[in-house]
KOLMILUM-677492 format. One line per 4 residues: number of its first residue (from 0); their letters; for each residue x, y, z of N, C-alpha, C. Coordinates in nm, 4 decimals. Layout:
% residues N
NUM = a = X/Y/Z/X/Y/Z/X/Y/Z | ...
% end
This chain:
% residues 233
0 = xxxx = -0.6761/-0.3984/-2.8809/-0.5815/-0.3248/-2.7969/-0.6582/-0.2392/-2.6974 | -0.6101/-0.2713/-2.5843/-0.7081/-0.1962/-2.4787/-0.6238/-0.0260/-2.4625 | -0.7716/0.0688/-2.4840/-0.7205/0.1906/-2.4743/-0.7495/0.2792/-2.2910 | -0.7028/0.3514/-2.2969/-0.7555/0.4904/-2.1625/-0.8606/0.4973/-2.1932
4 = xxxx = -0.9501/0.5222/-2.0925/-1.1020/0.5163/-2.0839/-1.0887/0.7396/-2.0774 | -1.1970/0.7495/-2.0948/-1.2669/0.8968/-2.0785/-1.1896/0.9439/-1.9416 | -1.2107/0.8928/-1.8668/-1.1990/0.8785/-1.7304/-1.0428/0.9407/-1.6556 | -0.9775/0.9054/-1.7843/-0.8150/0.9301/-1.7640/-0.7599/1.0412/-1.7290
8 = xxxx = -0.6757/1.0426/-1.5772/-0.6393/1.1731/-1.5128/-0.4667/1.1752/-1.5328 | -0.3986/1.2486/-1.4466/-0.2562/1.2206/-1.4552/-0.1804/1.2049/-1.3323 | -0.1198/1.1019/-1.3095/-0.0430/1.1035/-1.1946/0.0561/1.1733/-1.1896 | 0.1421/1.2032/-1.0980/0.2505/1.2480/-1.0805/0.3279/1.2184/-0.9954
12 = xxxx = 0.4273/1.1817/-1.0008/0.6027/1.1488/-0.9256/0.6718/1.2311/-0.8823 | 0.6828/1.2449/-0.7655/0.8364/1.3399/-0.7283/0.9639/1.2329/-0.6685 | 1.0218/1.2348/-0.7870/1.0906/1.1374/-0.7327/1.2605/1.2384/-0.6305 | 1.3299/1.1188/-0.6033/1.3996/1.1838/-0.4717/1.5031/1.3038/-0.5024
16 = xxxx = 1.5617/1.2606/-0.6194/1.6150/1.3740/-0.7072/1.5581/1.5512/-0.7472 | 1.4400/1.5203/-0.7198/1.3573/1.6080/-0.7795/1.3071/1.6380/-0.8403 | 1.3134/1.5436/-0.9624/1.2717/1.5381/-1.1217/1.0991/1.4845/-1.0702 | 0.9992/1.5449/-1.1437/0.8937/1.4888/-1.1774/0.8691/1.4534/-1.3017
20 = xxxx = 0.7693/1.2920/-1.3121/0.7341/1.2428/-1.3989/0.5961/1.2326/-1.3874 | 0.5009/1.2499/-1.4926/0.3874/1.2171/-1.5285/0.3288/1.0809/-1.6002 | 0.2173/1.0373/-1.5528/0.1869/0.9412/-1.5878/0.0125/0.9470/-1.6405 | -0.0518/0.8856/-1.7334/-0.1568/0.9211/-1.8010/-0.2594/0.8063/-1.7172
24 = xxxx = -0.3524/0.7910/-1.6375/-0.3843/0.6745/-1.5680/-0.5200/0.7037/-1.5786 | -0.5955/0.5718/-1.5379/-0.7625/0.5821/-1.4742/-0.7571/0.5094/-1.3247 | -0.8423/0.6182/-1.2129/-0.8603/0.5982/-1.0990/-0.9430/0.4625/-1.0643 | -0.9522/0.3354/-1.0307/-1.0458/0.2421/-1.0761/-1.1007/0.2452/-0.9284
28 = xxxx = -1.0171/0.2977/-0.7834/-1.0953/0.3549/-0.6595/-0.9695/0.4464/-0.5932 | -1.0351/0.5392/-0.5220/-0.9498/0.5966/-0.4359/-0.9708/0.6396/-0.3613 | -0.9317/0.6097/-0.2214/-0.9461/0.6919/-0.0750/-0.8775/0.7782/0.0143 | -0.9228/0.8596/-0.0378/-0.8124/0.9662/0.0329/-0.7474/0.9944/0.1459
32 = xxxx = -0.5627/0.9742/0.1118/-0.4880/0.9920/0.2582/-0.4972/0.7839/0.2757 | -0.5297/0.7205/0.2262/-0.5086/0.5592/0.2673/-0.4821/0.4867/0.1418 | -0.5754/0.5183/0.0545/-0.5206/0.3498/-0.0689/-0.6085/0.4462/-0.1655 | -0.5027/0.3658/-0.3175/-0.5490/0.3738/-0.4675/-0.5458/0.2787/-0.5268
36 = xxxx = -0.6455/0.2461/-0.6540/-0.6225/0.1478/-0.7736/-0.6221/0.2492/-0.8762 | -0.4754/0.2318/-0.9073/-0.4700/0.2631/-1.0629/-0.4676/0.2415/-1.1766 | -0.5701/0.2387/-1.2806/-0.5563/0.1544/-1.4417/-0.4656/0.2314/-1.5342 | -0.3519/0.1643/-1.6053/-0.2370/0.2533/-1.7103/-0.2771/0.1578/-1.8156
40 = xxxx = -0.2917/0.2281/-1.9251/-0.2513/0.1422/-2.0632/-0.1348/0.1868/-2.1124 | -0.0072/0.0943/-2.1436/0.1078/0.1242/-2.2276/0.0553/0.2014/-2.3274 | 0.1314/0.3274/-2.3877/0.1441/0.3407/-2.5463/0.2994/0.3844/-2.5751 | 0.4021/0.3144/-2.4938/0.5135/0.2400/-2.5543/0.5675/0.1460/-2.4909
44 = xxxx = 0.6539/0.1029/-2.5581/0.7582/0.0179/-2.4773/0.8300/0.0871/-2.3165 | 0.7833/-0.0123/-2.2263/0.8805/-0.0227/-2.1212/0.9195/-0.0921/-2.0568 | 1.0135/-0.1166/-2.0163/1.1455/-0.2280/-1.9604/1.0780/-0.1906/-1.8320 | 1.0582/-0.3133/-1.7505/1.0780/-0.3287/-1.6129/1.2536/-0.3296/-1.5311
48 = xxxx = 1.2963/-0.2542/-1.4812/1.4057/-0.2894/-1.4185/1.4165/-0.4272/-1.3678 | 1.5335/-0.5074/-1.3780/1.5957/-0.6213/-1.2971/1.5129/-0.7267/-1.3366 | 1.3885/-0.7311/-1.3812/1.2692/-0.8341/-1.4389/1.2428/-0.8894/-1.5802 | 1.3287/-0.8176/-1.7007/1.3683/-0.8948/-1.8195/1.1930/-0.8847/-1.9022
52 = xxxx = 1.1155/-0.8164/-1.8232/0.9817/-0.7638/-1.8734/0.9571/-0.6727/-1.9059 | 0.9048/-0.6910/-2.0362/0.8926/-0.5168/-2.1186/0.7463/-0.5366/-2.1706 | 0.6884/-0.4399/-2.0989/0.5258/-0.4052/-2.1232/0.5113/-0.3483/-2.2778 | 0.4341/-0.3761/-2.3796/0.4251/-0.3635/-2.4778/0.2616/-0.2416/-2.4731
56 = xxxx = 0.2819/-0.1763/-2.5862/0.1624/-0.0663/-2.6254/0.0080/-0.1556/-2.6059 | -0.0094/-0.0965/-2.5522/-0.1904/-0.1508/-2.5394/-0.1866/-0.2865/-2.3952 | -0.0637/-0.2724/-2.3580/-0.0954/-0.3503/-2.2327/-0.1354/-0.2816/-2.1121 | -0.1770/-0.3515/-2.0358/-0.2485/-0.2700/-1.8711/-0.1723/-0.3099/-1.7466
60 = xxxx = -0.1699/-0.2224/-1.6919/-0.1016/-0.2272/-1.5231/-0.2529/-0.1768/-1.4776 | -0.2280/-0.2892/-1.3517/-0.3593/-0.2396/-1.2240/-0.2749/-0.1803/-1.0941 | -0.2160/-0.1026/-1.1054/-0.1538/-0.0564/-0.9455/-0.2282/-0.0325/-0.8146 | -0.1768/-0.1153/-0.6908/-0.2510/-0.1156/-0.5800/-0.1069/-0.0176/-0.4890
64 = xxxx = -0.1655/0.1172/-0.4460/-0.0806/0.1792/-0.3574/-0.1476/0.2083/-0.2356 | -0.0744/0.2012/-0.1200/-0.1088/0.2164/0.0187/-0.0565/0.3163/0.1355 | -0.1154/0.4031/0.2049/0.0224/0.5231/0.2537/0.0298/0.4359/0.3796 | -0.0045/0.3251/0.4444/0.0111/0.2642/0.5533/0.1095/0.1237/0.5332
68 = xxxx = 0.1410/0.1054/0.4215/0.2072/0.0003/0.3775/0.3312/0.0096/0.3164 | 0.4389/-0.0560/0.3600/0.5663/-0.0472/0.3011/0.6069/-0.1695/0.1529 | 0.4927/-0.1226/0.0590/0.4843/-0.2065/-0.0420/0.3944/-0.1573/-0.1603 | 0.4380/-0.1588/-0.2709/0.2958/-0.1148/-0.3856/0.2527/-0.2756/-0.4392
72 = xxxx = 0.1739/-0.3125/-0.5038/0.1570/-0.4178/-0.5689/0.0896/-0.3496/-0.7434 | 0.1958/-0.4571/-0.8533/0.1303/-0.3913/-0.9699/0.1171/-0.5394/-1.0381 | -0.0178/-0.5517/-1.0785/-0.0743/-0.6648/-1.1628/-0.0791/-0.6308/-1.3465 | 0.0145/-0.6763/-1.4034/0.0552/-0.6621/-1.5664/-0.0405/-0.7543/-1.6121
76 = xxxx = -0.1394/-0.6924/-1.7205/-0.2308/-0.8324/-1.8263/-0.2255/-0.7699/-1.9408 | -0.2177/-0.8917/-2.0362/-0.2043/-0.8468/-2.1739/-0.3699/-0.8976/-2.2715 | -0.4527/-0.8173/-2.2504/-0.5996/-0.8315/-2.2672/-0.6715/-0.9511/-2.1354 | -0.6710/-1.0675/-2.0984/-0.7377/-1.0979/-1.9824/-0.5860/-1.2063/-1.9874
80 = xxxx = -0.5443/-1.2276/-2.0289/-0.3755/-1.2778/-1.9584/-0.3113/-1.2103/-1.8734 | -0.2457/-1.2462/-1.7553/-0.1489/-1.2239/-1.6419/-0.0389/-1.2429/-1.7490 | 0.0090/-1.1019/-1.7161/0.1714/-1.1318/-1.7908/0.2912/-1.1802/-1.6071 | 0.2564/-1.0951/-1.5368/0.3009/-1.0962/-1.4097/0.2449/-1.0125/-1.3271
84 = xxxx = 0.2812/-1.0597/-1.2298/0.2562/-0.9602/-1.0678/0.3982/-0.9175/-1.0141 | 0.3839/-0.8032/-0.9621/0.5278/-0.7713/-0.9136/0.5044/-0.6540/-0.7542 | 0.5757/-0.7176/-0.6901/0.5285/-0.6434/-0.5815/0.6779/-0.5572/-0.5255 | 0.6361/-0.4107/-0.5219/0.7585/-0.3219/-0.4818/0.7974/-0.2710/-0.3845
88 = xxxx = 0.8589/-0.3740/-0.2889/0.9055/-0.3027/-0.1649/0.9754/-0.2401/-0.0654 | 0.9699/-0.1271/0.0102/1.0186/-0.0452/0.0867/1.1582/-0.1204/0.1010 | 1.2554/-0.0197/0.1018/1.4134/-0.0882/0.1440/1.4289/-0.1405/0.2967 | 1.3236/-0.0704/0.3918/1.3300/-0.1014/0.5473/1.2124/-0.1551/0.5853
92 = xxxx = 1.1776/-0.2508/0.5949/1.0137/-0.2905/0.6836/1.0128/-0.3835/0.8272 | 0.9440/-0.4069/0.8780/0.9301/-0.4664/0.9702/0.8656/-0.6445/0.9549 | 0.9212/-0.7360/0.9641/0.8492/-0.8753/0.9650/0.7722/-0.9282/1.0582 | 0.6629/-0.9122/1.1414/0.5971/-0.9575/1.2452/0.5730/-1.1146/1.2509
96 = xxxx = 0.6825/-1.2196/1.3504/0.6526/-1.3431/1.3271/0.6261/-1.3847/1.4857 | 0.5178/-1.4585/1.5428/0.4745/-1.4951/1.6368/0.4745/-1.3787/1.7598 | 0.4191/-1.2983/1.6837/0.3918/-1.1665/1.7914/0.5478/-1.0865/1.8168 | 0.6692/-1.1338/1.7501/0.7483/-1.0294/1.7853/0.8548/-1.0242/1.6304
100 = xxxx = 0.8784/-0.8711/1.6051/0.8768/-0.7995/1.5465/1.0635/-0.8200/1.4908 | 1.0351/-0.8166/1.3223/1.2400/-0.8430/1.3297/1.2518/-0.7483/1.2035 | 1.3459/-0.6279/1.2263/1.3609/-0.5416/1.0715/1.4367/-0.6392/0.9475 | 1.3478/-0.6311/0.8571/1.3739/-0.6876/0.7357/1.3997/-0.5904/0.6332
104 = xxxx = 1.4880/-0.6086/0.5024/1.5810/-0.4928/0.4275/1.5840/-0.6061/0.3330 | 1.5028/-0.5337/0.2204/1.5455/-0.6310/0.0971/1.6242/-0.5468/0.0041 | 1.7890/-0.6180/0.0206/1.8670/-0.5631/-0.0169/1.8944/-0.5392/-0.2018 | 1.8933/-0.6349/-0.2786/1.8767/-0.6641/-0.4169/1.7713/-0.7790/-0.4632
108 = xxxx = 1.7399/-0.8042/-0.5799/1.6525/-0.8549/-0.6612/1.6907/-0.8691/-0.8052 | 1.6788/-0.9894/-0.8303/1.6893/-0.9955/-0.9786/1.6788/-1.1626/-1.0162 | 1.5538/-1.1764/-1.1363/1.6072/-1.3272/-1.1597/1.6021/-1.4119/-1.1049 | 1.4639/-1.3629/-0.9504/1.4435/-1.4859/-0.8711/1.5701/-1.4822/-0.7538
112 = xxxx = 1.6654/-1.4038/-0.7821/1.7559/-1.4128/-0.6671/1.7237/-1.2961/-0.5701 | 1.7320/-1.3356/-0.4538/1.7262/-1.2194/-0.3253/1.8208/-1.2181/-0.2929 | 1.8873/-1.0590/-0.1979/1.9670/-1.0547/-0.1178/1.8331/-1.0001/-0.0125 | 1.8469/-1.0398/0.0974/1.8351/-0.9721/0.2411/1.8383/-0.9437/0.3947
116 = xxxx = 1.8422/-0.8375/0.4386/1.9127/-0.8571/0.5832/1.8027/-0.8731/0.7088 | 1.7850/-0.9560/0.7744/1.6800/-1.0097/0.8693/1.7524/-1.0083/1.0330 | 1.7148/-0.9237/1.0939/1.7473/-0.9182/1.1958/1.9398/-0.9174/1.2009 | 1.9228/-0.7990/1.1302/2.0775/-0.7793/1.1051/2.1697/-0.8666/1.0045
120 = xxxx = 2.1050/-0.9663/0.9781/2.1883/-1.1208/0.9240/2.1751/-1.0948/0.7974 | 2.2483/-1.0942/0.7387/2.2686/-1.1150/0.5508/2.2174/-1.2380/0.5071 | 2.0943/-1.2722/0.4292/2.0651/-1.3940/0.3727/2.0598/-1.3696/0.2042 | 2.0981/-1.4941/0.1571/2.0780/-1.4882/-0.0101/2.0092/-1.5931/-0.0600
124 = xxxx = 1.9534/-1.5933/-0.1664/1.8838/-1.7510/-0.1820/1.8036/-1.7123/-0.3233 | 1.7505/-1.8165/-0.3559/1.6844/-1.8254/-0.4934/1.5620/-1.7937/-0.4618 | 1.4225/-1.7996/-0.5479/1.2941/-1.8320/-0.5316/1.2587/-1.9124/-0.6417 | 1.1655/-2.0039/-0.6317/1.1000/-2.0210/-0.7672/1.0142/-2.0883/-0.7457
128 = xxxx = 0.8774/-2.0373/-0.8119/0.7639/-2.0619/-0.8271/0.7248/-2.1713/-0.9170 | 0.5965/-2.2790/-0.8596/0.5779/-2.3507/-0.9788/0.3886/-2.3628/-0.9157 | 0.3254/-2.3085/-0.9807/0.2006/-2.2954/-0.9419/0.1809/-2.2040/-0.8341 | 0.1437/-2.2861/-0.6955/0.1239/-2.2237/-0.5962/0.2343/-2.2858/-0.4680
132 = xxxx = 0.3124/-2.3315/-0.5315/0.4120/-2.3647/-0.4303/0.5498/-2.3259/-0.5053 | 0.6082/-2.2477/-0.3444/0.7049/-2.1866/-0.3698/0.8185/-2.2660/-0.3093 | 0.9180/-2.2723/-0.4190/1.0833/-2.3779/-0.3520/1.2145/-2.2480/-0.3430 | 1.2789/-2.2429/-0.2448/1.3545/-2.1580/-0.1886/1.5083/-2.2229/-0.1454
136 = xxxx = 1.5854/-2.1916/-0.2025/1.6939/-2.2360/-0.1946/1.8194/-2.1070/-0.1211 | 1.8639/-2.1592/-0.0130/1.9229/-2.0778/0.0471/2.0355/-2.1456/0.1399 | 2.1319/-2.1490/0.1921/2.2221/-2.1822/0.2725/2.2631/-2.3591/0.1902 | 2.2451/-2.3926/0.1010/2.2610/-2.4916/0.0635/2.1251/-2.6078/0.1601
140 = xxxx = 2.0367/-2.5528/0.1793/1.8929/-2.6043/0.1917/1.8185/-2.5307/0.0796 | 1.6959/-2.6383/0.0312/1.6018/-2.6224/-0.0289/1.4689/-2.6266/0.0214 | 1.3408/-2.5538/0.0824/1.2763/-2.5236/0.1619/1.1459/-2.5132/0.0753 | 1.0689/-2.6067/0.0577/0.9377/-2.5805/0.0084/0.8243/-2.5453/0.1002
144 = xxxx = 0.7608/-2.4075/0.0002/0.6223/-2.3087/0.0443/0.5260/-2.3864/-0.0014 | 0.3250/-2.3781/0.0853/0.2772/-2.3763/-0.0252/0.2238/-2.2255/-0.0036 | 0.1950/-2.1657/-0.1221/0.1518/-2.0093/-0.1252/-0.0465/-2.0531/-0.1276 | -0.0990/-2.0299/-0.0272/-0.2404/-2.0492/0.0195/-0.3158/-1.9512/-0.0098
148 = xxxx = -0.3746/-1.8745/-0.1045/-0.4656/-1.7791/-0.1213/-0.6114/-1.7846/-0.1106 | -0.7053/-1.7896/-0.0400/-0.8508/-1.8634/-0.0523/-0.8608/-1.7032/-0.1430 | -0.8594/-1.6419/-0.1963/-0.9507/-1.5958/-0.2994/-0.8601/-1.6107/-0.4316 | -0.7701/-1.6463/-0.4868/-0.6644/-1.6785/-0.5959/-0.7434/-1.7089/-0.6627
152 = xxxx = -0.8961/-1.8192/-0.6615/-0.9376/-1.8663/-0.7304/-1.0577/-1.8609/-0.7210 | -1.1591/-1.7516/-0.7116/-1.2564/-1.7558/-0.7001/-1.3244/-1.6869/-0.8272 | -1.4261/-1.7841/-0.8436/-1.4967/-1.7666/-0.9579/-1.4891/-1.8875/-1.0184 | -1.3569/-1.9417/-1.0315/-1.3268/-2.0798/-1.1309/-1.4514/-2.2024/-1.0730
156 = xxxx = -1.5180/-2.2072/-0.9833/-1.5702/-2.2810/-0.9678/-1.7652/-2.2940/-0.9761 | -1.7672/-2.1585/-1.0140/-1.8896/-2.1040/-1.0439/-1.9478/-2.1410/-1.1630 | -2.1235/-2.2009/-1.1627/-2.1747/-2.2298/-1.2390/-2.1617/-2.1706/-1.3837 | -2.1719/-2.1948/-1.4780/-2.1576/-2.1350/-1.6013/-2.2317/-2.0101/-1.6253
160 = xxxx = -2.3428/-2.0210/-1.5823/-2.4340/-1.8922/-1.5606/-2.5024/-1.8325/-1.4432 | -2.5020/-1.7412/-1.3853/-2.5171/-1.7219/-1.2480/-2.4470/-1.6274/-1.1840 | -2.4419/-1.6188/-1.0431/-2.3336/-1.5012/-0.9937/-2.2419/-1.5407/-0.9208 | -2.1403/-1.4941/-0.9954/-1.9856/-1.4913/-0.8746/-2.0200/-1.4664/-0.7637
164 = xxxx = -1.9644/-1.4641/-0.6342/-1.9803/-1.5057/-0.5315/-1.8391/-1.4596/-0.4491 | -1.8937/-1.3775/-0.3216/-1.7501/-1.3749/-0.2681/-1.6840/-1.5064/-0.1960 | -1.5639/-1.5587/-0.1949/-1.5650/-1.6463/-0.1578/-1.5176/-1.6047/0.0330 | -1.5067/-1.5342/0.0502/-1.4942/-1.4820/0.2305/-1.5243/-1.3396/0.2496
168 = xxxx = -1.5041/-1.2654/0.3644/-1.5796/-1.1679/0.4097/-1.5030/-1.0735/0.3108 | -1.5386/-0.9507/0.2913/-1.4430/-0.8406/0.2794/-1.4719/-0.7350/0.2359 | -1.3814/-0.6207/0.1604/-1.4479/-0.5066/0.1033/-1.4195/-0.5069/-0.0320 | -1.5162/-0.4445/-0.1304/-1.4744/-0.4188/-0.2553/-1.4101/-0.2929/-0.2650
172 = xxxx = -1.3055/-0.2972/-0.3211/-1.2194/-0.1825/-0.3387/-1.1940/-0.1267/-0.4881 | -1.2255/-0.1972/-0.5688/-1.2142/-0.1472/-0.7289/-1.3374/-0.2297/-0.7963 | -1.4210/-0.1454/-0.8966/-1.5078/-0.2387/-0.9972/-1.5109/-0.2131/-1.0982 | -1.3912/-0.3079/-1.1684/-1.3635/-0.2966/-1.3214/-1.4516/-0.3038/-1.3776
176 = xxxx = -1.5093/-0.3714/-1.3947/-1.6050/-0.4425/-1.4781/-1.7519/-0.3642/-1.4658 | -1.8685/-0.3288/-1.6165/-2.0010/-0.2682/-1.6071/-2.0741/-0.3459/-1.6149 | -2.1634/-0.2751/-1.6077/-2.3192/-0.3536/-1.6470/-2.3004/-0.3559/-1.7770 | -2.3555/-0.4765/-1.8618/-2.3910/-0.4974/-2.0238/-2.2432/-0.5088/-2.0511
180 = xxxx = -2.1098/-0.5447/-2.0240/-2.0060/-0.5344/-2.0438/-1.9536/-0.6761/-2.0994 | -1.9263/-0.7101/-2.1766/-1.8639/-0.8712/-2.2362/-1.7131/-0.8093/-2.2156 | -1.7032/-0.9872/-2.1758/-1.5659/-1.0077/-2.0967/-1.5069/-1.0998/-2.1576 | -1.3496/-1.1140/-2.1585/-1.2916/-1.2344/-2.2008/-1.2893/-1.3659/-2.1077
184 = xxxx = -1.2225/-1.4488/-2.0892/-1.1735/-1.5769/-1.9521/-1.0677/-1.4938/-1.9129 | -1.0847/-1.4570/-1.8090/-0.9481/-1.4499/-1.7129/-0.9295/-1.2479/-1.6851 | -1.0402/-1.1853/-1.7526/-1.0799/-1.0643/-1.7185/-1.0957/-0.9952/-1.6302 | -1.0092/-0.9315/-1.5366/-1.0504/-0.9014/-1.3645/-1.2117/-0.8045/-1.3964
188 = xxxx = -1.3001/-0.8529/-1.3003/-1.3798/-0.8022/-1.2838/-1.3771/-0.7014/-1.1831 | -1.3683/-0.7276/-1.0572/-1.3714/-0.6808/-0.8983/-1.2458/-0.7200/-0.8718 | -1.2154/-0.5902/-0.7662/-1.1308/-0.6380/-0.6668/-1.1625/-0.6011/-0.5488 | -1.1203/-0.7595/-0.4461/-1.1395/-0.7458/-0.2945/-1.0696/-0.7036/-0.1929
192 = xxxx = -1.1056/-0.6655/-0.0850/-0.9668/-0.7003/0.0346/-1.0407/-0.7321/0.1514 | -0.9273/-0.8619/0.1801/-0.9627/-0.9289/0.2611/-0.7867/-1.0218/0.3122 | -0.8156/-0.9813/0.4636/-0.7157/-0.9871/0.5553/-0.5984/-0.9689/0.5227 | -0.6261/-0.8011/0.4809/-0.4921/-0.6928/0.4789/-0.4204/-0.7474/0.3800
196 = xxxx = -0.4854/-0.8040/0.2435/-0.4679/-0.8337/0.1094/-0.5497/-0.7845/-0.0002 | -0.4989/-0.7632/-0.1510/-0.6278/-0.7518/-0.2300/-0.6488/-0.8590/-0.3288 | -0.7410/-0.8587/-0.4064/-0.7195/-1.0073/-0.4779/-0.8139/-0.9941/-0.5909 | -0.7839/-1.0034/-0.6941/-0.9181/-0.9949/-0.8657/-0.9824/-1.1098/-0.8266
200 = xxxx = -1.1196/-1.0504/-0.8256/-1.1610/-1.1565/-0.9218/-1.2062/-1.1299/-1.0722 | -1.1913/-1.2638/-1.1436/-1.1806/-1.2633/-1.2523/-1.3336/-1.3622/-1.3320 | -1.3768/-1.3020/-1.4699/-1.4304/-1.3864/-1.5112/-1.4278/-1.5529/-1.5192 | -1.5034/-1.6148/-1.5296/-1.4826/-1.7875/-1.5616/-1.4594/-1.8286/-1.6599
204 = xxxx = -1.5123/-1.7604/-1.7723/-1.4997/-1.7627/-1.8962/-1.5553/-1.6698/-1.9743 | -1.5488/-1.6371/-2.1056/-1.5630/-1.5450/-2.1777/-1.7824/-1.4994/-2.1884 | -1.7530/-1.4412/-2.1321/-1.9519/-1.4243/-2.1345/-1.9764/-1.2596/-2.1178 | -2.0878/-1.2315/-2.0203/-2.1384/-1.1019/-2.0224/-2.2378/-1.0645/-1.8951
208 = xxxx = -2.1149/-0.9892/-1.8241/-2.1778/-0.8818/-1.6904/-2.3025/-0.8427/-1.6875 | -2.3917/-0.9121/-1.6567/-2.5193/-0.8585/-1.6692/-2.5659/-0.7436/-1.5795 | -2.5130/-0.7484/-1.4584/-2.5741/-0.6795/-1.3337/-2.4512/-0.6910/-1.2506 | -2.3884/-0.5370/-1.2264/-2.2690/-0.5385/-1.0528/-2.3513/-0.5150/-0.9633
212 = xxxx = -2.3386/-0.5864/-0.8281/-2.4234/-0.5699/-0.7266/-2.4109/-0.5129/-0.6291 | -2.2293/-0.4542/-0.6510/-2.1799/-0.4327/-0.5195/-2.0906/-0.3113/-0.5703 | -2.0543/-0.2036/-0.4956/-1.9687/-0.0728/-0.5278/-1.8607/-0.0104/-0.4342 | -1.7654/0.0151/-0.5079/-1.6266/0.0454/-0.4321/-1.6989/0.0974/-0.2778
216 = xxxx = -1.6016/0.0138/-0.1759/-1.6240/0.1077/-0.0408/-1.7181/-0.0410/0.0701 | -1.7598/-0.0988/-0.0386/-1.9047/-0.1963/0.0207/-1.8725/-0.3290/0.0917 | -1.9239/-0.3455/0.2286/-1.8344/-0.4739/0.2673/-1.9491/-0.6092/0.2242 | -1.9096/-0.6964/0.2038/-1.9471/-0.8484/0.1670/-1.9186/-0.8685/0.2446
220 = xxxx = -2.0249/-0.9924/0.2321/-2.0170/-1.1424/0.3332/-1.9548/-1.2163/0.2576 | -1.9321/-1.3591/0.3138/-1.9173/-1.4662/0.2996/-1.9886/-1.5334/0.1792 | -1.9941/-1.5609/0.0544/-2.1085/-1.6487/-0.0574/-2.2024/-1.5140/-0.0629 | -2.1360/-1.4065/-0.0924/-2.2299/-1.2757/-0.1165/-2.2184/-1.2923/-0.2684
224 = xxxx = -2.3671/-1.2413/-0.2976/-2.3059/-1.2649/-0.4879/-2.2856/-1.1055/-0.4932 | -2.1535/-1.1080/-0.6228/-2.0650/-1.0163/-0.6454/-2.1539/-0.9272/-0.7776 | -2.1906/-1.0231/-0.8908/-2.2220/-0.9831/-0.9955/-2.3098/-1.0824/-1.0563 | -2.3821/-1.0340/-1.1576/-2.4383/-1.1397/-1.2353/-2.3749/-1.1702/-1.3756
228 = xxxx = -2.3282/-1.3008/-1.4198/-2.2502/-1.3138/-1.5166/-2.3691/-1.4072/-1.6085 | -2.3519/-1.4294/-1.7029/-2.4011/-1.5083/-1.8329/-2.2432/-1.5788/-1.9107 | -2.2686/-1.6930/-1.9067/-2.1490/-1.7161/-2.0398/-2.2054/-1.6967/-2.1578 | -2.0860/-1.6697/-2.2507/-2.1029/-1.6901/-2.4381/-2.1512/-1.8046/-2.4370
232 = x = -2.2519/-1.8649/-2.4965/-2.3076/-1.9445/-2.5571/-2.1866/-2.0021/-2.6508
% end
């Protein structure tokens, strides 16, 4: 069961009512006045609203918050398993498509169903995911995505022993992962950002962090090695 590290400060909420809530967290980077990563370990049960997901004691949230962005992103794992990703966004934003600009309002959520209003227009429709392609059902059309991430998968293709590798330019913004640290498969090590996204990377398989090479704030290249990994034998 993964616990709060030493490290553990407290957030705080003012929410619109006025009520504040506290939250028990570890800072994993933070820049002040622009962006945070925050590490939570459950120690109870909690229900996600509208999502039928209830985080259990000893599970982890990675929260990515932004004061320039009308969106939080929170990554749920239950030891190096993805339980889900859930991304929380602003009731009013802006959609930028071929250089001109249309207010978007995501009105409800639940269950894969959207309501929202796009350039004034009420749309409703399904989502559903099956890998990396997304099928969208709306107006009595069915509209297949593919969802393209070049870093989604980086690492999976890395020698068994050796160093991860960035797979494109960018900055490191969080470094989970230590030196001398054994890891499970599927363990976020680092996280990147790259083109106004962030993205884990994750172990290949269950082995041991020998050496981080790189520290919150630091920009990478292209095939920059990230870390030095060893697998379990």
């Amino acid at each position: 069961m993964a616990r709060q590290t030493s490290r553990a400060t407290i957030e705080r909420k003012t929410r619109l009512d006025g009520s504040v809530s506290e939250y028990r967290c570890e800072a994993l980077s933070l820049e002040v006045g622009r962006h945070a990563v925050l590490r939570y370990v459950m120690d109870s049960d909690w229900v996600i609203a509208d999502t039928g997901i209830v985080l259990r004691p000893g599970q982890i949230t990675i929260a990515h918050y932004w004061i320039d962005r009308p969106y939080n992103v929170y990554h749920w794992l239950d030891g190096s398993r993805t339980i889900a990703y859930y991304c929380n966004v602003a009731t009013d934003t802006t959609l930028d498509a071929n250089g001109k600009p249309h207010p978007l309002a995501l009105v409800a959520q639940h269950d894969g169903r959207y309501a929202i209003r796009l350039d004034g227009q009420a749309i409703a429709g399904t989502v559903r995911r099956d890998g990396e392609t997304l099928h969208v059902f709306t107006g009595g059309l069915h509209h297949v995505l593919d969802w393209h991430d070049p870093l989604a998968h980086a690492g999976e293709h890395e020698t068994a022993d050796g160093r991860l590798t960035a797979p494109m330019p960018g900055k490191v913004v969080a470094v989970i992962a230590s030196s001398g640290q054994l890891v499970k498969k599927g363990e976020p090590l680092v996280i990147m950002e790259a083109m106004k996204m962030e993205h884990t990377i994750a172990a290949p398989s269950d082995g041991l962090v020998e050496e981080v090479l790189y520290q919150v704030g630091d920009q990478v290249a292209d095939g920059a090695p990230l870390l030095a990994f060893k697998a379990a034998a």
